[in-house]
N, C-alpha and C positions, 0 to 999 in steps of 0.2 A: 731178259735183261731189264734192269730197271733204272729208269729216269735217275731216281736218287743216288746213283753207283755210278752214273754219268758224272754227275755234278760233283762229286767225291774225285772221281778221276779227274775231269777238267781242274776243277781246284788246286788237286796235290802239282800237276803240271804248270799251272799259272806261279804256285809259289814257291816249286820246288823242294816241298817236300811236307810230308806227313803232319810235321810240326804246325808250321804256318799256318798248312790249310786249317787245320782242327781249330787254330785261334780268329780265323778268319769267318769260319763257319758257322764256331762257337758250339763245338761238338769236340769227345773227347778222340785222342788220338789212336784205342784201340778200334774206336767203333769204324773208323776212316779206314784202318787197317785193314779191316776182317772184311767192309765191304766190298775193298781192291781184289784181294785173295776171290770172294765170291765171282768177280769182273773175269777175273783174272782167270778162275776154271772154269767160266762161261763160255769163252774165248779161246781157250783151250792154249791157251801161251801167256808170256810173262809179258809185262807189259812194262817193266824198270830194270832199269841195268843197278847194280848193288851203289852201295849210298857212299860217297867220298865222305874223308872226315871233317867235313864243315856238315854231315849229315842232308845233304842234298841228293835227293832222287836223280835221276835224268830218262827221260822216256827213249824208248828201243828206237829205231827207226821206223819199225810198225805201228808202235804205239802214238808217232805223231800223226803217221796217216791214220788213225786213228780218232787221234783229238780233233782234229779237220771236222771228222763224220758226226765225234760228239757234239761238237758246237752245232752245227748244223742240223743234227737234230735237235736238241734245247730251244735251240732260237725259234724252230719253228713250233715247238710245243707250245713257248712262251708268247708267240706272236696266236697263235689258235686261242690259247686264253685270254689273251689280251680286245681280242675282234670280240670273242663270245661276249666278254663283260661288256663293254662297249655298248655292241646291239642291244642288249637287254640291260641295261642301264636306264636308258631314255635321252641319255643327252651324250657328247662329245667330251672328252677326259682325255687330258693330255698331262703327264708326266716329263719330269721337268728336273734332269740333273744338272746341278750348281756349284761349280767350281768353290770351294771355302774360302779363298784370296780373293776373287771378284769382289768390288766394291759393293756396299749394300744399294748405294744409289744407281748404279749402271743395272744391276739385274729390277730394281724398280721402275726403273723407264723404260725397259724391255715389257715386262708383264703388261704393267699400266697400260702401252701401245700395244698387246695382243690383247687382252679385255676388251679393250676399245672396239677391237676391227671385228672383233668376233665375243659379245658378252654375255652368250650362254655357255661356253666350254669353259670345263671346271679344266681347274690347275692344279696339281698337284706337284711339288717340289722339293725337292731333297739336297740338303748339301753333302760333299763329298771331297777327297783327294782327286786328282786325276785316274789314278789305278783303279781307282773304287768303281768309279765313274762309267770309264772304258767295259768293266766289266760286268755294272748293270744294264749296258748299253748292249751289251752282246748277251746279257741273260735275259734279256726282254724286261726286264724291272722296271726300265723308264724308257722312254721315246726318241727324249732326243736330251743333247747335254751340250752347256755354255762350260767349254773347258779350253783347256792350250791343246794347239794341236799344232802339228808340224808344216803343213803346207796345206793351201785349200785344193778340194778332190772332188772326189765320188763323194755324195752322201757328206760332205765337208762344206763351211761356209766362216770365211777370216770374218771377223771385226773390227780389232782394230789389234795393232800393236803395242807395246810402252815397255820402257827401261825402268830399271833399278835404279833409286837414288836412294841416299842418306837422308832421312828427317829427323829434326830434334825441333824442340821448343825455341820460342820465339824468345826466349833471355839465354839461349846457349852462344855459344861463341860464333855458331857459324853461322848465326844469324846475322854478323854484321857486315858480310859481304853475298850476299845472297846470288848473284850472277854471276861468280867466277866459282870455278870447277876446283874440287878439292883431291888431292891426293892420299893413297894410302897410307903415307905419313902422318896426313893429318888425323889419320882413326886411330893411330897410336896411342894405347892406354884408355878409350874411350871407355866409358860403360856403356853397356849393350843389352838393348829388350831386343831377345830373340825368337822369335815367331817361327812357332815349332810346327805352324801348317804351311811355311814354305814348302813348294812341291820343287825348287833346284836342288839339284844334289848338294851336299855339302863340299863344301871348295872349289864349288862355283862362283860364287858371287866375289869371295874376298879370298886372299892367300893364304893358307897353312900357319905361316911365319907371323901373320899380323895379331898381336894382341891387342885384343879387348878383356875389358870385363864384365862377365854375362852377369847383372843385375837382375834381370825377370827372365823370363821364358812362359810364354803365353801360347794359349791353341786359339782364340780370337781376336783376331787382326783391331777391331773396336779397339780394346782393351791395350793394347801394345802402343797404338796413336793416341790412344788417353793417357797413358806413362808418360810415351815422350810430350806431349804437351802439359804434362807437369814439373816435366824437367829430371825426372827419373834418371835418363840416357838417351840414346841416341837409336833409331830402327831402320835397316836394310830392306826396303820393301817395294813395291813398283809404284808407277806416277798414280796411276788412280787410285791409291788408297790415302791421299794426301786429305789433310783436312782444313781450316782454317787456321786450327790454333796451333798449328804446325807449321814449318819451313822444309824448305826441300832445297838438296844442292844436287848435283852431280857428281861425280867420283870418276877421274880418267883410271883406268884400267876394269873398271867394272861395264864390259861393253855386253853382259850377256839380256835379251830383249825375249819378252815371251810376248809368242802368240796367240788370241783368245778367238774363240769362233766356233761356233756349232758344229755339233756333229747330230745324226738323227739315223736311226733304223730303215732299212733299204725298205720294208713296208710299211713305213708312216703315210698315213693314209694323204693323197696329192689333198686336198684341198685344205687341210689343216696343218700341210707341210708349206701348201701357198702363202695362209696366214702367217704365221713363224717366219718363213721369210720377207715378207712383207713387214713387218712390225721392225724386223731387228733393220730394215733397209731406211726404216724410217727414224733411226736414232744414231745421233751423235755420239758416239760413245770417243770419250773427250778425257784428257786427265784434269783433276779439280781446278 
């Protein structure tokens, strides 16, 4: 059985089918095929029930007690290689997944205050989605990750919270009332930069029914607050991504709030999991 027919299985399971994983993987789609079939007469049984017409896999019931074993080995293969390079490095290297929508100055004052506490451990950091994220997290790829997560736990640690508001430029309309709360009417026919590394679903934030007009569509949040503060349109986005040259309102029926907070690998080593918590205990994490 091999490691790489693992990762092939876990994948097509994570995405749901052949397709995804291959794009995900960045491998073609027979080669994922042929090495399931191999898993698969390894195993001596089938390991996918046949594919509905949206072309979705779905695993057996054995096959998820299955994926349970896969992860479980991965993780610790990932973690064996992670210790080896480590020891034989010479110093302490901590990876570091990065939510894409985090402010650039909140993950700055994070770092900055783990440098600090400890300024020989090299950093290493990567931005990501949440899915991305989650799932370098459980590949061993990275350590620990500043993402939304649903409630603080095991191996979980909150931050801070914050809401979705509307920001536009300081010569738009809703600049001249800045403290009172606006309604979904009022975004009617608005232009819209829309920020395509939002990680809510779509018809989250705002209603089906409400028209705007999407003007930009950006993958960097930067770049979306530099529209609107040139008066481009208007951007749907949470409080600490607000800038100077920007205003910020509220919006009643837009009550959905993410959570942001660590997560880290069950064997991240205690004492550089002490620093990490230490550091992030020691910052305000504040909307602008």
């Amino acid at each position: 059985m091999k490691l790489q027919h693992l990762r092939f299985f876990v994948a097509v399971v994570d995405c749901g089918g052949v397709v995804r994983a291959a794009e995900r993987l960045r491998l073609s789609q027979p080669a994922i095929s042929a090495a399931l079939k191999v898993l698969e007469r390894d195993l001596g049984e089938p390991l996918f029930e046949a594919a509905d017409k949206g072309r979705r896999v779905r695993p057996n019931a054995k096959a998820l007690d299955f994926y349970r074993d896969a992860l479980d080995i991965l993780g610790k293969c990932d973690s064996a290689r992670a210790r080896f390079r480590q020891r034989h490095s010479g110093s302490a290297k901590l990876r570091i997944g990065v939510l894409q929508t985090i402010a650039s100055r909140q993950l700055a004052a994070f770092t900055r205050a783990l440098t600090k506490r400890r300024p020989e451990l090299i950093l290493q950091i990567q931005e990501a989605g949440p899915v991305r994220l989650q799932e370098w997290l459980r590949s061993g790829r990275i350590d620990i990750a500043c993402t939304v997560i649903d409630k603080a736990g095991k191996n979980v640690r909150a931050l801070w919270q914050e809401t979705f508001m509307v920001f536009a430029g300081r010569a738009h309309r809703f600049a001249r009332n800045p403290c009172s709360a606006l309604s979904f009417s009022d975004l009617e026919g608005e232009s819209l930069i829309l920020r395509r590394a939002c990680e809510m679903p779509r018809g989250t934030l705002w209603p089906e029914s409400l028209r705007m007009r999407i003007v930009a569509r950006t993958e960097r949040d930067e770049l979306a607050m530099r529209l609107v503060a040139e008066g481009l349109g208007i951007a749907i986005a949470p409080q600490t991504l607000a800038t100077d040259a920007v205003i910020s309102r509220y919006v009643k029926g837009i009550d959905t709030v993410r959570s942001i907070g660590l997560k880290w690998r069950a064997d991240l080593n205690d004492e550089i999991l002490s620093r990490v918590l230490d550091a992030s205990s020691s910052i305000e994490f504040e909307p602008h």
